[in-house]
C-alpha atoms as an extended CHARMM CRD file, in Angstrom:
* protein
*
        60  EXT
         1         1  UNK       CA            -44.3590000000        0.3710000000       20.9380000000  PROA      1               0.0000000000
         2         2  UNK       CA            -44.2820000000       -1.4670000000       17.8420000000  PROA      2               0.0000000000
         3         3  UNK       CA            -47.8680000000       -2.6690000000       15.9290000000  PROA      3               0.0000000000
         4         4  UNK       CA            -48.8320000000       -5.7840000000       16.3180000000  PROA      4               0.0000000000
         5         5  UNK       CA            -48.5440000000       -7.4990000000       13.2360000000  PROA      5               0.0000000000
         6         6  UNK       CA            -52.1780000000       -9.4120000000       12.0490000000  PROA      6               0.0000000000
         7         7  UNK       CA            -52.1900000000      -12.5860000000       10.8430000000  PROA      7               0.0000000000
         8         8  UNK       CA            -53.3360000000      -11.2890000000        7.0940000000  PROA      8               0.0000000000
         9         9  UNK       CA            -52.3500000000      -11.7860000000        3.2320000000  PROA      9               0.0000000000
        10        10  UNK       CA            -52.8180000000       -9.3690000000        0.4020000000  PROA      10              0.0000000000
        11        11  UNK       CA            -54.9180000000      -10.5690000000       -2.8630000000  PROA      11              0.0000000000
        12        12  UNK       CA            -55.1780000000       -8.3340000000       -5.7560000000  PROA      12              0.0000000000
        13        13  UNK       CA            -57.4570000000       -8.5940000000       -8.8700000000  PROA      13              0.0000000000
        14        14  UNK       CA            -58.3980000000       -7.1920000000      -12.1470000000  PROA      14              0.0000000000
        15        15  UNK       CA            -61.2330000000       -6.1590000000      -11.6190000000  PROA      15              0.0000000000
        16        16  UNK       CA            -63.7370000000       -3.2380000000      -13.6210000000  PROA      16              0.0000000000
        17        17  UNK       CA            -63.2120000000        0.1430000000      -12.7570000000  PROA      17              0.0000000000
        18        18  UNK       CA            -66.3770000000        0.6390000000      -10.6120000000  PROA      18              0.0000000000
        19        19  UNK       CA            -66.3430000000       -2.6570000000       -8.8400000000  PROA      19              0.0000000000
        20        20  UNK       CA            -63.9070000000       -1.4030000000       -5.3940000000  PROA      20              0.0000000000
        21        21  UNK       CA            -66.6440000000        0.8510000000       -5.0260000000  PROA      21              0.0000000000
        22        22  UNK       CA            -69.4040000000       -1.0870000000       -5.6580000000  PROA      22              0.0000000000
        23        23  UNK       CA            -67.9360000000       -4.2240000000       -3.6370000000  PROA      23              0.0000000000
        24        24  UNK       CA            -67.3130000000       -1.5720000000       -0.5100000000  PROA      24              0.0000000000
        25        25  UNK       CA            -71.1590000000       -0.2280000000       -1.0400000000  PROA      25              0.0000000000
        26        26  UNK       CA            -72.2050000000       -3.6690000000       -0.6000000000  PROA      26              0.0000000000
        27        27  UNK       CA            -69.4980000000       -4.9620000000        2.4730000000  PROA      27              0.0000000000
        28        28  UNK       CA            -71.0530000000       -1.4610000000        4.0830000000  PROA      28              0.0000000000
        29        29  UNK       CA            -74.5060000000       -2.6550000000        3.7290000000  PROA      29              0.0000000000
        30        30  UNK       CA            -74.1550000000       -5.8360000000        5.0690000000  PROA      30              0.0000000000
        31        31  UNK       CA            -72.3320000000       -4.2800000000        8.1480000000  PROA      31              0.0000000000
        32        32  UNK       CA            -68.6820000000       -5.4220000000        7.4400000000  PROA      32              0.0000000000
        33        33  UNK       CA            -66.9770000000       -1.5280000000        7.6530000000  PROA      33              0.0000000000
        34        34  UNK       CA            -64.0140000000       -0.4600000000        9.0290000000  PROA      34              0.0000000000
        35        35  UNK       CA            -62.5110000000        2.6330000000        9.2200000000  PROA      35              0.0000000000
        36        36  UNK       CA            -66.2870000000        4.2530000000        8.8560000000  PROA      36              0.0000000000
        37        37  UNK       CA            -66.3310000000        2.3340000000        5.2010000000  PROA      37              0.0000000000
        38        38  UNK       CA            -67.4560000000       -0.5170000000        3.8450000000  PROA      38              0.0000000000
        39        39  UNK       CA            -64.4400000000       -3.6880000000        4.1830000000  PROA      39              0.0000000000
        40        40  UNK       CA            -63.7540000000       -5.9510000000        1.1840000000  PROA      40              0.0000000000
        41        41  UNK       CA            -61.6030000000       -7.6440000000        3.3020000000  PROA      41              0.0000000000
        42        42  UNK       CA            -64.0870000000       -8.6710000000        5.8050000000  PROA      42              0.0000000000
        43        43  UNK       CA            -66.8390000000       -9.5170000000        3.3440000000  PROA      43              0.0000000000
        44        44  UNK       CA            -64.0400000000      -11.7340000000        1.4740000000  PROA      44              0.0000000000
        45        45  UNK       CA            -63.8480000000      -13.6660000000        4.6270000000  PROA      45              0.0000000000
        46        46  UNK       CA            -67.4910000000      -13.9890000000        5.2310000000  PROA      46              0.0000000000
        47        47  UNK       CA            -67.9130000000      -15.3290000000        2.5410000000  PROA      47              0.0000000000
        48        48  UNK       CA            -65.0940000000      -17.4440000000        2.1520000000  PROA      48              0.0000000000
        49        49  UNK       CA            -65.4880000000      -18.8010000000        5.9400000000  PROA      49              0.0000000000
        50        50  UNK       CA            -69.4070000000      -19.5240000000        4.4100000000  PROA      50              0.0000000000
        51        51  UNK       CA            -70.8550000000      -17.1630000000        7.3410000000  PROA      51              0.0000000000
        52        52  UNK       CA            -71.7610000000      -15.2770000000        4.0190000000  PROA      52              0.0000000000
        53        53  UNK       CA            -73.6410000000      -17.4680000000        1.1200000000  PROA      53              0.0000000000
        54        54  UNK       CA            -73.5880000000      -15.8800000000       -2.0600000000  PROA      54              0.0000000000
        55        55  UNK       CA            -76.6620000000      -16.9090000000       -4.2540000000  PROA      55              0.0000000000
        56        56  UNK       CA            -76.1100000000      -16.9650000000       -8.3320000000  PROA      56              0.0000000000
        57        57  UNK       CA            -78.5740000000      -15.2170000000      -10.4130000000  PROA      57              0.0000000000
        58        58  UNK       CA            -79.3720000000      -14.8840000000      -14.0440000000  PROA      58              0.0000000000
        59        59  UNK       CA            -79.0410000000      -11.3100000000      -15.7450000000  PROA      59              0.0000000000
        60        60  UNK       CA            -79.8490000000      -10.6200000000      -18.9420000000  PROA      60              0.0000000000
């Protein structure tokens, strides 16, 4: 029997060469995981949906 095809698009970015890691740390410490690691899909749609606010802070 076939898989059954989700309802999902692919978005790729330039991103630094840390950040996959660092954005999967965080989606696994917020409790978005799958496959026993942290999702950057599902924290993409958190916060896109706005179940997920993402506050802006200044860094020096």
């Amino acid at each position: 029997m076939p898989r059954k095809k989700l309802d999902r698009t692919t978005v790729l970015a330039r991103v630094a060469p840390t950040t996959p890691d660092k954005i999967k740390e965080i989606a696994e410490k917020l409790g978005y995981t799958y496959a026993g690691e942290g999702s950057t899909g599902q924290l993409l749609d958190a916060i896109a949906s706005g179940k997920l606010i993402l506050i802006h802070t200044k860094t020096s």
